[in-house]
C-alpha positions as CSV (number, residue, x, y, z in Angstrom):
1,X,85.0,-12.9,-19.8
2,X,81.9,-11.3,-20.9
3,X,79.5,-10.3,-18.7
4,X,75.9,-10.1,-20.0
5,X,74.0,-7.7,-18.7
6,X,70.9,-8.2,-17.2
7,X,68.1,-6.6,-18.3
8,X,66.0,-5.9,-15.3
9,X,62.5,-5.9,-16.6
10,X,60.5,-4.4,-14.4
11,X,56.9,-5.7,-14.0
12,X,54.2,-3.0,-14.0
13,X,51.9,-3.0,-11.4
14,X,48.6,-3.5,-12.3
15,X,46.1,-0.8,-11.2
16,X,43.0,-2.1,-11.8
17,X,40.8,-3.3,-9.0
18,X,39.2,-6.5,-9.6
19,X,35.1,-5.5,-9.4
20,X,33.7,-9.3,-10.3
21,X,33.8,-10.3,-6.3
22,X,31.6,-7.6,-5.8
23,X,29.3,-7.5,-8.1
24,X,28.9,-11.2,-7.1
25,X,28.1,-10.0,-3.3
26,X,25.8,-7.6,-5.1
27,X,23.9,-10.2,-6.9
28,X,23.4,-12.2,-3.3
29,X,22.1,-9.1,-1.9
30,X,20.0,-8.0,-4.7
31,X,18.1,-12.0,-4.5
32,X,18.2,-11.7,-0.5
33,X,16.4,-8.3,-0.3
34,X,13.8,-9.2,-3.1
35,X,12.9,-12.4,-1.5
36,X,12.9,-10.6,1.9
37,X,11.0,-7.6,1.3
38,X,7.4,-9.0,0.5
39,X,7.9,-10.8,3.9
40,X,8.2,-7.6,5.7
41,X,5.6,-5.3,4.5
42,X,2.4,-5.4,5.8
43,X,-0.4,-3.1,5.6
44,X,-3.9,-2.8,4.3
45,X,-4.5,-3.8,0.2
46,X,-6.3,-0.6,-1.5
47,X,-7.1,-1.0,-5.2
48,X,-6.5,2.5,-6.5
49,X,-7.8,3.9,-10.1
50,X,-5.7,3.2,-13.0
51,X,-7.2,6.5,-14.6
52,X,-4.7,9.4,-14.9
53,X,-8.0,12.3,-15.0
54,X,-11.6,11.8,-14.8
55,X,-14.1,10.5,-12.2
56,X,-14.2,7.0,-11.3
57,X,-16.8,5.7,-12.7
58,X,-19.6,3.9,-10.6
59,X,-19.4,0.5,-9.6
60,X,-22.1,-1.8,-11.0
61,X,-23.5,-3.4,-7.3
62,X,-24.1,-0.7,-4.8
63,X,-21.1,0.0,-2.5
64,X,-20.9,0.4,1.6
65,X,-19.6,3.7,2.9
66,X,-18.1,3.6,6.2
67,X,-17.4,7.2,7.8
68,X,-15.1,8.3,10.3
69,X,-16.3,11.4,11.8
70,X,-13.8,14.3,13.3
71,X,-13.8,12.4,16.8
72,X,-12.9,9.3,15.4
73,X,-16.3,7.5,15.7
74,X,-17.4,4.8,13.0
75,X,-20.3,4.9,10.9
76,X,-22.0,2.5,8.5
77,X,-24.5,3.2,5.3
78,X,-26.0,-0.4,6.0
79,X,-28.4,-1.3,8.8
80,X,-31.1,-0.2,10.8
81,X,-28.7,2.6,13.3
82,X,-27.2,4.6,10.2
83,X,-26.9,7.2,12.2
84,X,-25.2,5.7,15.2
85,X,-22.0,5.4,16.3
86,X,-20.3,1.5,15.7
87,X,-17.9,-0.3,17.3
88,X,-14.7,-2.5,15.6
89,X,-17.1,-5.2,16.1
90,X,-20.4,-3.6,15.1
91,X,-18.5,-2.6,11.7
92,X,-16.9,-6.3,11.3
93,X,-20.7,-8.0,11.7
94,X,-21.9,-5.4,9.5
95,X,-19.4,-5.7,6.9
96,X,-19.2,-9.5,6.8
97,X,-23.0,-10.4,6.9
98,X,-23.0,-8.2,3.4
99,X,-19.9,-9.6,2.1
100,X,-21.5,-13.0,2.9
101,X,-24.8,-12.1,0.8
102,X,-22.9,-10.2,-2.1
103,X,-19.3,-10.8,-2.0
104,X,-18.1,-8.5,-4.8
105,X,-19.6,-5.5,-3.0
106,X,-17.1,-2.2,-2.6
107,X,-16.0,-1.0,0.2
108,X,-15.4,3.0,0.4
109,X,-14.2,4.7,3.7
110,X,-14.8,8.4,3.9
111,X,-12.4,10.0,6.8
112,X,-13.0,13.7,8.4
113,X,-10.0,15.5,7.7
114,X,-9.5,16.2,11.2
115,X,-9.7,12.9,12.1
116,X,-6.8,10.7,13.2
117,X,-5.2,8.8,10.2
118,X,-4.7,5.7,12.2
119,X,-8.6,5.8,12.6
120,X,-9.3,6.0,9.0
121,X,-6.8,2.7,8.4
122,X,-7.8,1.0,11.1
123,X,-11.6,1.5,8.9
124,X,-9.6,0.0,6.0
125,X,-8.0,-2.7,8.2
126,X,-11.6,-4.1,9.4
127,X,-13.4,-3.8,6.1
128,X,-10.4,-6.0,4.5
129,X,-10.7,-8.5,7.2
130,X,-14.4,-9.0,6.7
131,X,-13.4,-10.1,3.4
132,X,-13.6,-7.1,1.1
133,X,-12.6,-7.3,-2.2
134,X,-11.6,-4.0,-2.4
135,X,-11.0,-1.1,-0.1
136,X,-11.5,2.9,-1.2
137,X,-11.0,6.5,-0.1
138,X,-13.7,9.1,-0.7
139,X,-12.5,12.8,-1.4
140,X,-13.6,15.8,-2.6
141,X,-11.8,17.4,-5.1
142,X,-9.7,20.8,-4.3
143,X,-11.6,24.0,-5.2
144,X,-10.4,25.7,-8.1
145,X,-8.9,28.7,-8.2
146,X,-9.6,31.6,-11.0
147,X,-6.9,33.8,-11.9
């Protein structure tokens, strides 16, 4: 009797990891968080320049400058008390009887340095909810040093 011999074929194990699963769970996650994150941020819309150098140049209707002094206090170019402190509410019936008249009118906010940053958005925060178009920072530029 002849024996045949079994040839024990061994099978290899494969060593590859199987990456389409997740990639798939990436995908999902990719769509959740894109659909999720305009839903979470909030804040106040500021239309800054698209120049790279260069002054901005001037808009063509006359703008509204609201300042924020160092202690936090509002003021507004518009009105007969320029030179008076206003309120939230002072500032919003300000705001919106000249957004009413011109609505295309800019809106620039001009902080002290010193001054809280919450103040100077909370500035921004009114302005955009009187219905400005657009909100902007004033600065000054940084001294130049000569060598």
């Amino acid at each position: 009797m002849v024996k045949h011999s079994r040839r024990r074929t061994r099978r290899r194990l494969m060593a590859e990891i199987n990456v389409v699963p997740y990639i798939d769970v990436m995908l999902v996650l990719l769509v959740i968080f894109m659909v999720t994150a305009p839903l979470i941020t909030s804040g106040v819309k500021v239309s800054l320049p698209q120049v790279k150098t260069g002054a901005i140049t001037g808009p063509a209707t006359e703008s509204v400058v609201i300042t924020v002094d160092q202690f936090g206090d509002y003021y507004i170019d518009i009105g007969a008390e320029k030179n008076q402190p206003a309120s939230d509410q002072i500032l919003y019936d300000r705001l919106r009887v000249v957004l009413d008249y011109q609505p295309d009118t800019p809106i620039l906010v001009r902080g002290d340095n010193s001054v809280d940053y919450g103040r100077v958005v909370r500035a921004m925060a009114i302005a955009q909810k009187a219905g400005a178009p657009e909100v902007g920072l004033i600065t000054v530029p940084p001294e130049r040093r000569e060598p």
